[in-house]
Backbone as CSV, one residue per row, in Angstrom:
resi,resn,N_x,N_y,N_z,CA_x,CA_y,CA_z,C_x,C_y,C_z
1,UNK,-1.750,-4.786,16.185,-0.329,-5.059,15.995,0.154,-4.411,14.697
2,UNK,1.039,-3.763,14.858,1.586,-3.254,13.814,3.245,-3.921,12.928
3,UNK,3.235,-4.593,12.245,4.200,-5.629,11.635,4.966,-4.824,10.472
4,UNK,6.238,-4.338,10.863,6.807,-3.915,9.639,7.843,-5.053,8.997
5,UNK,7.502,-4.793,7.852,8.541,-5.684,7.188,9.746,-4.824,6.709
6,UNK,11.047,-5.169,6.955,11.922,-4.354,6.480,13.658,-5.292,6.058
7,UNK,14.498,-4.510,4.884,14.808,-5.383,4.604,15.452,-4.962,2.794
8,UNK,16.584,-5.234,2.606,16.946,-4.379,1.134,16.529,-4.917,0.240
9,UNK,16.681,-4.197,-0.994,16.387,-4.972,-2.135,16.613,-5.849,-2.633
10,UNK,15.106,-6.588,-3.025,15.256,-7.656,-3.655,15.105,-8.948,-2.737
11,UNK,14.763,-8.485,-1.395,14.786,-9.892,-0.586,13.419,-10.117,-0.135
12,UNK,12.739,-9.527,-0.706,11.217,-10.737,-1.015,10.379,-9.646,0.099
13,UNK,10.305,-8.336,0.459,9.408,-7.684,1.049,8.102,-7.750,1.000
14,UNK,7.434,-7.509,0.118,6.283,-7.031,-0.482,5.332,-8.551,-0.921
15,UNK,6.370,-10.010,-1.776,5.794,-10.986,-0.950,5.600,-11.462,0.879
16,UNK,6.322,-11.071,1.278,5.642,-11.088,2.257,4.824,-10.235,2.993
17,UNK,4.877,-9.417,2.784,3.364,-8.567,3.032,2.597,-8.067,2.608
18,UNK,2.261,-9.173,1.282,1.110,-9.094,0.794,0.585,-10.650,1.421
19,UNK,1.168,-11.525,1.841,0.779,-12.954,2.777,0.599,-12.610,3.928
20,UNK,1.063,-11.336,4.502,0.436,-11.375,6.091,-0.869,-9.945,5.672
21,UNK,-1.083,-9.477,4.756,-2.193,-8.797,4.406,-3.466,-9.686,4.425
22,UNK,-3.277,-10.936,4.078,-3.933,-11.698,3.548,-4.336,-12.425,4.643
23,UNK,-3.451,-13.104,5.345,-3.731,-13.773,7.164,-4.150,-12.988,8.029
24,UNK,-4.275,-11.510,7.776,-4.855,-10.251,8.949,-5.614,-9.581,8.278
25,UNK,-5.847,-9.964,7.177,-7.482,-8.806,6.178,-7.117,-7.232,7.069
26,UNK,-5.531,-6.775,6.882,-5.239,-5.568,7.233,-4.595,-5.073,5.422
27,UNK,-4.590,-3.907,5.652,-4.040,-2.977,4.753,-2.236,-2.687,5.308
28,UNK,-1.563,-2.178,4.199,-0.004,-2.166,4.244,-0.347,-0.603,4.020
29,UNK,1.097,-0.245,4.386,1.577,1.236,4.218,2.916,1.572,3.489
30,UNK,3.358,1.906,2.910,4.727,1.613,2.125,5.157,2.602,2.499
31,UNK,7.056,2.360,2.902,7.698,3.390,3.429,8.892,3.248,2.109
32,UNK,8.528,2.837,1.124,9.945,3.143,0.529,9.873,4.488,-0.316
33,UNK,10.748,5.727,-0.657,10.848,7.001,-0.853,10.836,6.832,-2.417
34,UNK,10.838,5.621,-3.213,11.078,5.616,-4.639,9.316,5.259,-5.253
35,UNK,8.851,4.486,-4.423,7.901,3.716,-4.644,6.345,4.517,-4.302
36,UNK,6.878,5.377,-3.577,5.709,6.627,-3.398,5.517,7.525,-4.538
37,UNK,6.520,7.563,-5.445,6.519,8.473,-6.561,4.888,7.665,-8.217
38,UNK,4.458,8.315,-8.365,3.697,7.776,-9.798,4.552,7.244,-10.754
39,UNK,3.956,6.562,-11.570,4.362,5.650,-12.706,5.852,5.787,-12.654
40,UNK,6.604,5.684,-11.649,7.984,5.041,-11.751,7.600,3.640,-11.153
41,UNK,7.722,3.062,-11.722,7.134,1.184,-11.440,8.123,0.240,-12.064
42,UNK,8.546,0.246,-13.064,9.654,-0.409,-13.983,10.748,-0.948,-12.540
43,UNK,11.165,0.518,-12.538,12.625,0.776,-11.823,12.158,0.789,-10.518
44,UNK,11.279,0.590,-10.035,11.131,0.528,-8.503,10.583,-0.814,-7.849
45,UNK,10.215,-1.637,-8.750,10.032,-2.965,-8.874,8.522,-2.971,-8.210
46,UNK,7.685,-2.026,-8.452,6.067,-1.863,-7.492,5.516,-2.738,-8.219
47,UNK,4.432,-2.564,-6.866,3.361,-3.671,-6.974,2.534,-3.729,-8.406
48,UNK,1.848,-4.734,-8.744,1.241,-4.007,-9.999,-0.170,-3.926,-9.613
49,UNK,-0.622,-3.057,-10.321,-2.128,-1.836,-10.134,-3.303,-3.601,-10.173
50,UNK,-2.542,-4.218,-11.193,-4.094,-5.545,-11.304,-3.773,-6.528,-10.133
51,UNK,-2.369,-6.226,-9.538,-2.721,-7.235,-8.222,-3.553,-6.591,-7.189
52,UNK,-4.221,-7.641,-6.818,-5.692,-7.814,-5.811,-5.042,-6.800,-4.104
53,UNK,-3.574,-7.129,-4.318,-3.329,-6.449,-2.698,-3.423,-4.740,-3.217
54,UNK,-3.172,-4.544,-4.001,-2.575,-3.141,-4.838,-3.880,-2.073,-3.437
55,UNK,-4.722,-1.665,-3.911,-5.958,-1.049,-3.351,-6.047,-0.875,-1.973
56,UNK,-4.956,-1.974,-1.282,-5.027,-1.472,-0.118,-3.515,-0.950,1.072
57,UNK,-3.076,-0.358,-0.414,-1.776,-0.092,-0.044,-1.712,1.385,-0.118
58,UNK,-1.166,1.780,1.178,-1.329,3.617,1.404,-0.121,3.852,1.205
59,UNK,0.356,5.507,0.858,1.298,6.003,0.175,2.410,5.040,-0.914
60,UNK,1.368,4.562,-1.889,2.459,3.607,-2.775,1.666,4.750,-4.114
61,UNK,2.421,5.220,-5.339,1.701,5.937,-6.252,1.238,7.487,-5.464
62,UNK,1.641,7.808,-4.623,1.244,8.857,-3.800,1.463,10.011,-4.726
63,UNK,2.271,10.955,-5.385,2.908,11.966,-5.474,3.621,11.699,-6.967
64,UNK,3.279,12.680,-7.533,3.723,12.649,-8.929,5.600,13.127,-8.755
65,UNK,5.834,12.508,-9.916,7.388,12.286,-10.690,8.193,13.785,-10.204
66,UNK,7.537,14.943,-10.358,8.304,15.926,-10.809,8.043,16.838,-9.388
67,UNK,7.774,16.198,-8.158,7.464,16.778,-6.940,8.776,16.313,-6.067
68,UNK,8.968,17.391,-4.947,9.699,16.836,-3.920,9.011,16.212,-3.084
69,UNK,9.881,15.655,-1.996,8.949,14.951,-0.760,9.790,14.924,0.197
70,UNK,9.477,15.324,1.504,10.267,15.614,2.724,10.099,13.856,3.218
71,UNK,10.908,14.039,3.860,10.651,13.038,5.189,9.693,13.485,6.124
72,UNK,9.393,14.811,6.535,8.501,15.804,7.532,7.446,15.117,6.727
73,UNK,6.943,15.254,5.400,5.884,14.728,4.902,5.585,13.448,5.005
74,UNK,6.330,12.763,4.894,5.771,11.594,5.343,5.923,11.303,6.089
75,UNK,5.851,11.310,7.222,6.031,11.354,8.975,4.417,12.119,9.116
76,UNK,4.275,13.165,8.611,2.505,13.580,8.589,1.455,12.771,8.097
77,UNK,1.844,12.324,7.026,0.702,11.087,6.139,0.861,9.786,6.725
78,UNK,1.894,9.104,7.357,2.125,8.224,7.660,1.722,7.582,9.071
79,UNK,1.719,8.573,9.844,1.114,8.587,10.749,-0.295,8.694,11.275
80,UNK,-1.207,9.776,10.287,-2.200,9.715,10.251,-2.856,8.428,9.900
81,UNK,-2.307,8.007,8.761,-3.155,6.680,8.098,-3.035,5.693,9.291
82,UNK,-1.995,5.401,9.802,-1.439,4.474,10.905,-2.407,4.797,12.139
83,UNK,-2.604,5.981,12.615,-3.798,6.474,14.070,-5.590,6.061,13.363
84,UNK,-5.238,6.153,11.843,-6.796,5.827,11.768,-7.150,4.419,11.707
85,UNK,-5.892,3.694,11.165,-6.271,2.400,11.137,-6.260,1.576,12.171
86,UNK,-5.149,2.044,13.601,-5.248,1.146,14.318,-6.630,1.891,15.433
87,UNK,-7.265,2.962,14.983,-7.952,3.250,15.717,-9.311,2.479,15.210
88,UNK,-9.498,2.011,14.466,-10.349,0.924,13.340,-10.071,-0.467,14.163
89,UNK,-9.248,-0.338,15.002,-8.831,-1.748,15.556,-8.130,-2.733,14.715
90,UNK,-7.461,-2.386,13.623,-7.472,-3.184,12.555,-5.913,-3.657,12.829
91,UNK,-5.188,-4.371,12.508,-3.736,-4.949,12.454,-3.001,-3.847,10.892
92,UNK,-1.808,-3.466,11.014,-1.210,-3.164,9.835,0.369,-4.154,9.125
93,UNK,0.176,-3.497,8.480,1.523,-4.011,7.811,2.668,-2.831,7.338
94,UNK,3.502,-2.816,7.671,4.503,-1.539,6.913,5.727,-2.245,6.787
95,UNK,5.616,-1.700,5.143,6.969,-2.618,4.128,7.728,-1.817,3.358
96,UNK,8.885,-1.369,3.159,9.283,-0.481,2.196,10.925,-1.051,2.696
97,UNK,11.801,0.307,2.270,13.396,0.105,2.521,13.807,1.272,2.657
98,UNK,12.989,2.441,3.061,13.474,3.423,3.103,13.366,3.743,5.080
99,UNK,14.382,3.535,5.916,14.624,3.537,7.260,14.115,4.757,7.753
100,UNK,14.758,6.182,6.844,14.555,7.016,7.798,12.990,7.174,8.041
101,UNK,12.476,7.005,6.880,10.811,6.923,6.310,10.317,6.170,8.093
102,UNK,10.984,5.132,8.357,10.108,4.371,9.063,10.733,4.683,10.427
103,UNK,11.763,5.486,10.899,11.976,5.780,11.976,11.168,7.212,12.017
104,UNK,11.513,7.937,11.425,10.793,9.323,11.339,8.891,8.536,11.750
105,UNK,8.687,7.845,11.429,6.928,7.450,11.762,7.242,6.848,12.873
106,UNK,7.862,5.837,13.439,7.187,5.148,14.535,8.077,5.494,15.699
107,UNK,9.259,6.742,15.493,9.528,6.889,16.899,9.529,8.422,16.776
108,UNK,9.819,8.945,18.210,9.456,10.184,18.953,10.782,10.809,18.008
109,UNK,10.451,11.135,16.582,11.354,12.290,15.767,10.963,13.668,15.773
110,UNK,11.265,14.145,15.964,10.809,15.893,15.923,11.995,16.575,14.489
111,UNK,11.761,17.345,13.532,12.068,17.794,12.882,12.433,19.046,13.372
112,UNK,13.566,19.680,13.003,13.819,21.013,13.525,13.466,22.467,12.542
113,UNK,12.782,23.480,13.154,12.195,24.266,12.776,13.583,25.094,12.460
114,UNK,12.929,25.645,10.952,13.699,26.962,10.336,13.992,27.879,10.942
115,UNK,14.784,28.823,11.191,14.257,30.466,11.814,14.907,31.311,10.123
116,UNK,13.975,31.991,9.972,14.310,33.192,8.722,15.544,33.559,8.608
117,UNK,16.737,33.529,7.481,17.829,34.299,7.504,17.778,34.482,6.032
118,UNK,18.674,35.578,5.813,19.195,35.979,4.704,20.392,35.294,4.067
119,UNK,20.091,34.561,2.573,20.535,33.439,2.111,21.439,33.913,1.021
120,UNK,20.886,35.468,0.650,21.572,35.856,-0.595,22.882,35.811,-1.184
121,UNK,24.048,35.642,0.176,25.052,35.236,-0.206,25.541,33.830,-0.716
122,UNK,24.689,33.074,-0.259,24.913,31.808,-0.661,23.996,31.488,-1.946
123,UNK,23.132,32.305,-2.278,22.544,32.096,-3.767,23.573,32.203,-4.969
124,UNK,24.457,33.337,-4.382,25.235,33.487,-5.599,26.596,32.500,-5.604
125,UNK,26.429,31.352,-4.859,28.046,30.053,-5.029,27.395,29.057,-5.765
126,UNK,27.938,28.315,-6.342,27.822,27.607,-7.092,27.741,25.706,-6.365
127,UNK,26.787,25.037,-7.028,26.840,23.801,-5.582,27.953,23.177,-5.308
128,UNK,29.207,22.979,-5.993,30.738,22.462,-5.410,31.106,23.290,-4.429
129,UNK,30.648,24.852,-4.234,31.179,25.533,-3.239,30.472,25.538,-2.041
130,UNK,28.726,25.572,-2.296,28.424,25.861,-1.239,28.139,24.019,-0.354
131,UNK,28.718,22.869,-0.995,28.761,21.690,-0.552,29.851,21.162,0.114
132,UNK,31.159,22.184,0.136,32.190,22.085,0.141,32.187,23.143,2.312
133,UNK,31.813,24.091,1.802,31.076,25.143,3.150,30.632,23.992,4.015
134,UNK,29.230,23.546,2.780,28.503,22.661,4.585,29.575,21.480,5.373
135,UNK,30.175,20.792,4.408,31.162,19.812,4.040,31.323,20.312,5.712
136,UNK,32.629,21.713,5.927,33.521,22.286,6.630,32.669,22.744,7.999
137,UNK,31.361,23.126,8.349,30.610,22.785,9.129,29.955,22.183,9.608
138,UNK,29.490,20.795,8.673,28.749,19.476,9.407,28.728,18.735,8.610
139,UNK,30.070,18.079,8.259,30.382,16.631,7.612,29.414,15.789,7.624
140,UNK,28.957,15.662,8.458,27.849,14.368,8.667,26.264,14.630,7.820
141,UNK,25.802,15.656,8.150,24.738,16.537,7.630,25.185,16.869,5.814
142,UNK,26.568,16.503,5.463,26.823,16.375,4.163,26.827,15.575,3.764
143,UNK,27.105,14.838,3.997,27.081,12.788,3.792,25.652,12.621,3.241
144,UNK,24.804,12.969,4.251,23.824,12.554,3.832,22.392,13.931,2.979
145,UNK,23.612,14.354,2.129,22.687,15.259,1.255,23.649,15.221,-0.138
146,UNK,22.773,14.956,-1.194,23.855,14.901,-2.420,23.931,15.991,-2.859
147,UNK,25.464,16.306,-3.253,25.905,18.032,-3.935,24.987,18.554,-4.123
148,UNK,24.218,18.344,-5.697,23.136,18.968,-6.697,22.328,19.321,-6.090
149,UNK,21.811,18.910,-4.658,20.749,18.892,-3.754,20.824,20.338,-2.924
150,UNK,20.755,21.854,-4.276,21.072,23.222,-3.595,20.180,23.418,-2.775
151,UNK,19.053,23.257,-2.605,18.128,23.752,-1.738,18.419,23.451,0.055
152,UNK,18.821,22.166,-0.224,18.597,21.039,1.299,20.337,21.402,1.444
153,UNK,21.265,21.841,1.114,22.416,22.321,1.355,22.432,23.636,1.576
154,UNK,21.980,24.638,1.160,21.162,25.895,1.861,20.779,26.041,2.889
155,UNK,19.898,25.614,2.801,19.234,25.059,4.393,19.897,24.630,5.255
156,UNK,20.551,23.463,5.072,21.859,23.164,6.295,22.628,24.447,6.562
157,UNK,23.168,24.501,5.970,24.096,25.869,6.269,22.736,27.023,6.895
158,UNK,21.898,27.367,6.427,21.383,28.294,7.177,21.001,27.793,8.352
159,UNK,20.680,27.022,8.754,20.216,26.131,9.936,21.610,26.204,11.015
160,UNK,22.523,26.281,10.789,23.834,26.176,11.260,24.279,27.872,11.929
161,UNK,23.942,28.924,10.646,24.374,30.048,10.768,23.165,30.951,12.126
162,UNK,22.032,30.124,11.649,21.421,30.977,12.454,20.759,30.951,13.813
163,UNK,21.684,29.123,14.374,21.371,28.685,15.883,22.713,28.216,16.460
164,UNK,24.098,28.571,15.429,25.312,28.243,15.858,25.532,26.634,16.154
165,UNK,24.294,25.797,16.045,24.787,24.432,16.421,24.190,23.671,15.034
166,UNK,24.679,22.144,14.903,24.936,21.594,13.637,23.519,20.768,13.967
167,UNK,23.076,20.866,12.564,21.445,19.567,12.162,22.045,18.293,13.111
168,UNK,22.982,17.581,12.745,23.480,16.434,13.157,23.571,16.565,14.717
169,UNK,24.186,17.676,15.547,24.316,17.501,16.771,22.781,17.661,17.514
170,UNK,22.226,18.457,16.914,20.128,18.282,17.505,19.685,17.298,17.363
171,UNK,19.746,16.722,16.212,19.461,15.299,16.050,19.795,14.522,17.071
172,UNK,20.869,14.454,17.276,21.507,13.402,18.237,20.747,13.283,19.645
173,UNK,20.743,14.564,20.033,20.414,14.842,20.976,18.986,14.658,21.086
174,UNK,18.138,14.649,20.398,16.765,13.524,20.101,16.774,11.963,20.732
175,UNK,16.119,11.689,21.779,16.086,9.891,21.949,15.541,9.287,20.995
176,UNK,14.178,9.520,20.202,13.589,8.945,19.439,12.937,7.754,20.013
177,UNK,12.339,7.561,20.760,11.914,6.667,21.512,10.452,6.515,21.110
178,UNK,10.568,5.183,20.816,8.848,4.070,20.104,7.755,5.142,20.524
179,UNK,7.025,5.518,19.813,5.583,5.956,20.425,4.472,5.326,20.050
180,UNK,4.689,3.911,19.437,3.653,2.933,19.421,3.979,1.740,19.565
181,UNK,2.638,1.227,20.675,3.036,0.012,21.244,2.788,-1.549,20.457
182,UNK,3.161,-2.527,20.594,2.461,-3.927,19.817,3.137,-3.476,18.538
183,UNK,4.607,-3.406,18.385,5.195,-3.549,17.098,6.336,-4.488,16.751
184,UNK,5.923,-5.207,15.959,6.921,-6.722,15.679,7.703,-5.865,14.364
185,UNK,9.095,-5.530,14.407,10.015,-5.293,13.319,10.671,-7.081,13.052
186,UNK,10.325,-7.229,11.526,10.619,-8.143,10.989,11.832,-8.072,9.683
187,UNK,12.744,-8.344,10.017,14.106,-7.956,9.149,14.214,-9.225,8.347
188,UNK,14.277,-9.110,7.113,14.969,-10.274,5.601,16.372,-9.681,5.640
189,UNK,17.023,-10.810,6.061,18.661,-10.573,5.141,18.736,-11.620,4.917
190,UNK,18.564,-11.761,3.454,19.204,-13.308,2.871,20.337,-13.472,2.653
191,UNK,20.950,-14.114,2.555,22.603,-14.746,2.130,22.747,-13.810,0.459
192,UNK,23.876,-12.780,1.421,24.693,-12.336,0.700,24.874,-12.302,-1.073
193,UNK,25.481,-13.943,-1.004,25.618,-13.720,-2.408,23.958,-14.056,-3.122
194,UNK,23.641,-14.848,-2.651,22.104,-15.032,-3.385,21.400,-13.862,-3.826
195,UNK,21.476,-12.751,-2.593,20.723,-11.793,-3.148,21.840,-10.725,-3.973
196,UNK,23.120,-10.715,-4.068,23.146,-10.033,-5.165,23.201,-10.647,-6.712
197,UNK,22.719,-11.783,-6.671,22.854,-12.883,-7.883,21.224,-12.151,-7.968
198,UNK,20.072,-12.025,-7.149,19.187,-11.847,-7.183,18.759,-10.453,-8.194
199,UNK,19.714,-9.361,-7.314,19.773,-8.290,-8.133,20.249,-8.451,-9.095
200,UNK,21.658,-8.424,-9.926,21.668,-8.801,-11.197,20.935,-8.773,-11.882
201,UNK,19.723,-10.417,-11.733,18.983,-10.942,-12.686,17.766,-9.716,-12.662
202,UNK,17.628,-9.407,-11.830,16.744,-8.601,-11.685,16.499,-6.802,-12.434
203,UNK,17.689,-6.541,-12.263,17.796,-5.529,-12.849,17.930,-5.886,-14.843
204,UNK,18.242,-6.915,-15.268,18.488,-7.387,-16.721,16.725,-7.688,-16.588
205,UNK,16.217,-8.211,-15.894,14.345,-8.131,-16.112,14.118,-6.951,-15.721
206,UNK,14.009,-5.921,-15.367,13.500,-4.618,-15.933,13.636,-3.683,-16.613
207,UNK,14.905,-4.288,-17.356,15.421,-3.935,-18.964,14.872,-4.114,-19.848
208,UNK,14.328,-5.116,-19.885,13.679,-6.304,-20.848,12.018,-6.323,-20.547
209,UNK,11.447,-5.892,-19.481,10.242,-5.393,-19.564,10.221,-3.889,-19.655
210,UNK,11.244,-2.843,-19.915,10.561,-1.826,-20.286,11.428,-0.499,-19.692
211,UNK,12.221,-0.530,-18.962,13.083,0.197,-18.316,13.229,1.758,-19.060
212,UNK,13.872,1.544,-20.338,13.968,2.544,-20.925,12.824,3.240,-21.296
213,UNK,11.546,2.607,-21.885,10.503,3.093,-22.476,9.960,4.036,-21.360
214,UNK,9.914,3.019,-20.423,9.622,3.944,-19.405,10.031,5.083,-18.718
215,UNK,11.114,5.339,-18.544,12.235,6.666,-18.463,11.716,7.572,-19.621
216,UNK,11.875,7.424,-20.505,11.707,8.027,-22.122,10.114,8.458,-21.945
217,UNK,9.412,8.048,-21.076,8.228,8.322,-21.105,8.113,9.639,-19.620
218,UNK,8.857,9.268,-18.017,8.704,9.504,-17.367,8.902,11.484,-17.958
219,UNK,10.670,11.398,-18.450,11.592,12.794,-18.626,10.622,13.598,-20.369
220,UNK,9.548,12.549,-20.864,9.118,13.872,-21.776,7.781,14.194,-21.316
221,UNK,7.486,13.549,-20.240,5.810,13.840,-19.420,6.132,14.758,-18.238
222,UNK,7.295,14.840,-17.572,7.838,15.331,-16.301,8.845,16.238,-16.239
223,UNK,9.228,16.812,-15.596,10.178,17.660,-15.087,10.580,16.924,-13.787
224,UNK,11.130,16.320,-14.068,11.362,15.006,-12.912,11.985,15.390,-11.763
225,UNK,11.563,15.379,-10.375,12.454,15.834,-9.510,14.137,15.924,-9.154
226,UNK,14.760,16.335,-8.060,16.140,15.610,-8.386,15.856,14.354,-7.435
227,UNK,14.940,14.284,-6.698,15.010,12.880,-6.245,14.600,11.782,-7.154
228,UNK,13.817,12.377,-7.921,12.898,10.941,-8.958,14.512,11.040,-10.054
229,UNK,15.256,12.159,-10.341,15.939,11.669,-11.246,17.140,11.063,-10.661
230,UNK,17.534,11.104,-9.058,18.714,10.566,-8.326,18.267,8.642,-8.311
231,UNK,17.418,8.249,-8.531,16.938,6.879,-8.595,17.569,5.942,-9.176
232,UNK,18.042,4.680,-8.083,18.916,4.258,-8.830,18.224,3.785,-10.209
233,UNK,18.231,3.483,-11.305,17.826,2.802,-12.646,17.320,3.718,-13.478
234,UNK,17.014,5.217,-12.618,16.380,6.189,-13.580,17.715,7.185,-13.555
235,UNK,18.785,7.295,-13.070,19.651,7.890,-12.961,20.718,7.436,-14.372
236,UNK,20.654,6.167,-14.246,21.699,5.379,-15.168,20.889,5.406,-16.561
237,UNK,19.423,5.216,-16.717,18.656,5.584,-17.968,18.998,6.674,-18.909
238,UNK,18.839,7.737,-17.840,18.873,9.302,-18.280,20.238,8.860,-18.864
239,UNK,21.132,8.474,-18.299,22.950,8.876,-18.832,22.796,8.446,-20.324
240,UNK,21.969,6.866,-20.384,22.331,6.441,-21.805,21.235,7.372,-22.795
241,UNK,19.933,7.624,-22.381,19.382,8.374,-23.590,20.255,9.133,-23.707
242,UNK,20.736,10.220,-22.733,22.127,11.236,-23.421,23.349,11.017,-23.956
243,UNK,23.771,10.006,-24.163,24.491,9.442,-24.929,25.864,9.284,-23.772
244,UNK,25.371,9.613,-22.984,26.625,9.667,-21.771,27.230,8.418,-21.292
245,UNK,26.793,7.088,-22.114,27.045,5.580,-21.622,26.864,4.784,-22.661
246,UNK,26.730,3.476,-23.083,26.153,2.379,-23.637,25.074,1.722,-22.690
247,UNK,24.051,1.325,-23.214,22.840,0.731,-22.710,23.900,-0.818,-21.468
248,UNK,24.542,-1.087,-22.189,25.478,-1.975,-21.034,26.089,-1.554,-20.100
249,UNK,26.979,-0.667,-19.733,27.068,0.333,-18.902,26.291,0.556,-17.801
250,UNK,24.975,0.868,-18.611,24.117,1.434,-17.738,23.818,0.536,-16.988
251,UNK,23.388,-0.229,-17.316,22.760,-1.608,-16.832,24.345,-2.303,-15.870
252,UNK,25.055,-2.015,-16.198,26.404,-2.445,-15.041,26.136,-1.479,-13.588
253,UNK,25.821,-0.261,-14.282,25.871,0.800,-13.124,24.886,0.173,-12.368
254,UNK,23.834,-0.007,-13.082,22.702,-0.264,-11.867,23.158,-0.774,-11.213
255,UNK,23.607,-2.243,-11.569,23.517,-3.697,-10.831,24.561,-2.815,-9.791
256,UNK,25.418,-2.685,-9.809,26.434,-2.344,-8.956,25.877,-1.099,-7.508
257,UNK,25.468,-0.027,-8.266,24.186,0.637,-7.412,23.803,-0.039,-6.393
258,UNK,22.726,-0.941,-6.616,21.751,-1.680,-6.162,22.730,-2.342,-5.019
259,UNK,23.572,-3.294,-5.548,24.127,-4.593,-4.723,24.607,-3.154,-3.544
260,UNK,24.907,-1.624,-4.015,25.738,-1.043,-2.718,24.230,-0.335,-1.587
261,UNK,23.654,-0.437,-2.435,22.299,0.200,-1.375,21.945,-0.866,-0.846
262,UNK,22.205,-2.384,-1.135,21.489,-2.797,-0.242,22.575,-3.354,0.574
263,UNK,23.392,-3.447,0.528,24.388,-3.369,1.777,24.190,-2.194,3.054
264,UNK,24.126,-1.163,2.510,23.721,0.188,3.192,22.252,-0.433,4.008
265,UNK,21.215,-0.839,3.395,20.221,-1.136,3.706,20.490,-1.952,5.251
266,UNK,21.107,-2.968,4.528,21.429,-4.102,5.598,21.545,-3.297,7.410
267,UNK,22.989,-2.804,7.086,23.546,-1.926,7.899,22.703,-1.357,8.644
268,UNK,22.068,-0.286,8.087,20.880,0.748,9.011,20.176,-0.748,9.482
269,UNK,19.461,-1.048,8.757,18.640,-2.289,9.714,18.613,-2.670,10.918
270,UNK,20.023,-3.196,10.559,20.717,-3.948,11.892,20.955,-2.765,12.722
271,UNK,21.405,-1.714,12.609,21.906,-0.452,13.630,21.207,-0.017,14.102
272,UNK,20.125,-0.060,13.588,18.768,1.073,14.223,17.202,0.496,14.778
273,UNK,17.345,-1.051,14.302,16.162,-1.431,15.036,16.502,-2.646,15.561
274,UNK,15.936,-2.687,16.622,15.929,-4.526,17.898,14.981,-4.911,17.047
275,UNK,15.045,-5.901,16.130,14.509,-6.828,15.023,14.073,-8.522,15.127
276,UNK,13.333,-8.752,14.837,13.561,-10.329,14.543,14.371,-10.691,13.405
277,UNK,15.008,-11.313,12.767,15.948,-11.481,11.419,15.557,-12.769,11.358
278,UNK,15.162,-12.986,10.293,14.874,-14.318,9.094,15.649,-14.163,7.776
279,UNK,16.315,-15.244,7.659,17.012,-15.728,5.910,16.376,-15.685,4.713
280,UNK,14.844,-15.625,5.096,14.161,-15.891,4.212,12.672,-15.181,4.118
281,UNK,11.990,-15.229,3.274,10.340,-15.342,3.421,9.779,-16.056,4.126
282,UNK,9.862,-17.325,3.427,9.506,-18.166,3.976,9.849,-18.921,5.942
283,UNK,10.418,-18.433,5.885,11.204,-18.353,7.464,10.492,-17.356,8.273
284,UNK,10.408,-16.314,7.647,9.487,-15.137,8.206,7.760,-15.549,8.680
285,UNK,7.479,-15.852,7.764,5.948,-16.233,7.700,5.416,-17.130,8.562
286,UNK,6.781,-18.313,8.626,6.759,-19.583,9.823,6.436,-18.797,11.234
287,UNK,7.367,-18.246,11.216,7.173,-17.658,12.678,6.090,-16.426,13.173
288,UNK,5.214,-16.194,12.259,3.948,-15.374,12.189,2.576,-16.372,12.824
């Protein structure tokens, strides 16, 4: 059986599947895209290295700070670990908050292949222009790529120029349909305001254990990706070492961040997977 836990921030994931790790002597797999990165831990709220579940958690610490990471990639690693373990006969657990992470693994996604074109004209625009282009050919396929993000906006547009049809409309046209059987999706949405009272407090405790030190440590050890530096808490860090904010500020931005991703979170949840939904942890676990 394969048990994902899924579910936005801050609503008790990772306790709970480190309690059904524990009732199935199975190993977890982490699908969240922040939490795969090295020593970003502060701001990503990870597990810690001296807890006892830590060791048997695959792609968590995966991939250093200053690397990219596809979704294609983890759809390759993720899957593998997943065919060896249930081929072990063993039960899993998969917990994170990153959706596409966990649709790209457990249903029939196919990624669409490049064909070679000549890009040179678009090397020389600048990213407001050439975001503005994809913008005017596949709105949707822009939405979900941020400006700064020249490479993966390149690519769209070449992807566009050189099969005449849009990322978004192939996609679509994908069923994506389960290719593994015996899977319980287990959804946390707690009450609203609790969990953004949750975040709040939460984000003022990883201030106060270390937030900055840690940033200050990540950007003079790293060349930090633009995904490790698009993060929410490492994004708002960077602004105040540059003097671009007050340490309060920053810490507003987060909270505010956070409370909007996990609304977003919510959303995909509910849209994209036939779920069980529990209020709680503890509600969850009952029914295990």
């Amino acid at each position: 059986m394969i048990y994902v836990i899924m579910g936005p921030t801050c609503s008790g994931k990772t306790v709970a599947a480190n309690k059904l790790m524990d009732k199935f002597n199975c190993d977890a797999i982490n699908f969240d895209a922040f939490q795969i990165y090295k020593e970003m831990d502060i701001g990503t709220s990870k597990l810690s290295k001296e807890d006892p579940h830590y060791s048997r958690y695959h792609l968590l610490d995966y991939i250093e700070p200053s690397s990219s990471y596809s979704v294609m990639e983890y759809q390759l690693e993720a899957r593998k670990i997943l065919d060896q373990l249930l081929k072990d006969k063993k039960d899993v657990v998969m917990v994170g908050g990153t959706g596409l992470y966990l649709r790209a693994t457990l249903f029939d996604y196919e990624f669409l292949k490049e064909e070679e074109s000549d890009n040179s004209d678009l090397e020389k625009l600048d990213n407001h222009t050439l975001y503005e282009i994809l913008k005017k050919m596949d709105e949707d396929a822009a939405n979900k790529i941020h400006e700064n993000n020249r490479k993966r906006v390149i690519r769209a547009i070449s992807m566009i120029r050189s099969s005449g049809v849009t990322k978004s409309s192939r996609i679509d046209a994908q069923e994506h349909k389960p290719i593994y059987k015996d899977v319980r999706f287990l959804f946390i949405s707690p009450d609203r305001e609790k969990l953004y009272k949750h975040i709040d407090d939460r984000v003022i405790e990883m201030v106060n254990n270390g937030l900055v030190d840690e940033v200050k440590n990540l950007t003079s050890k790293y060349d930090l990706s633009l995904t490790a530096k698009q993060g929410i808490g490492y994004k708002e860090i960077i602004d105040f070492l540059h003097g671009n904010c007050s340490l309060e500020d920053a810490i507003s931005s987060i909270q505010k961040r956070t409370r909007n991703y996990a609304k977003r979170q919510v959303t995909f949840f509910k849209n994209q997977f036939e779920s069980e939904r529990y209020n709680s942890v503890e509600e969850l676990l009952n029914s295990i």
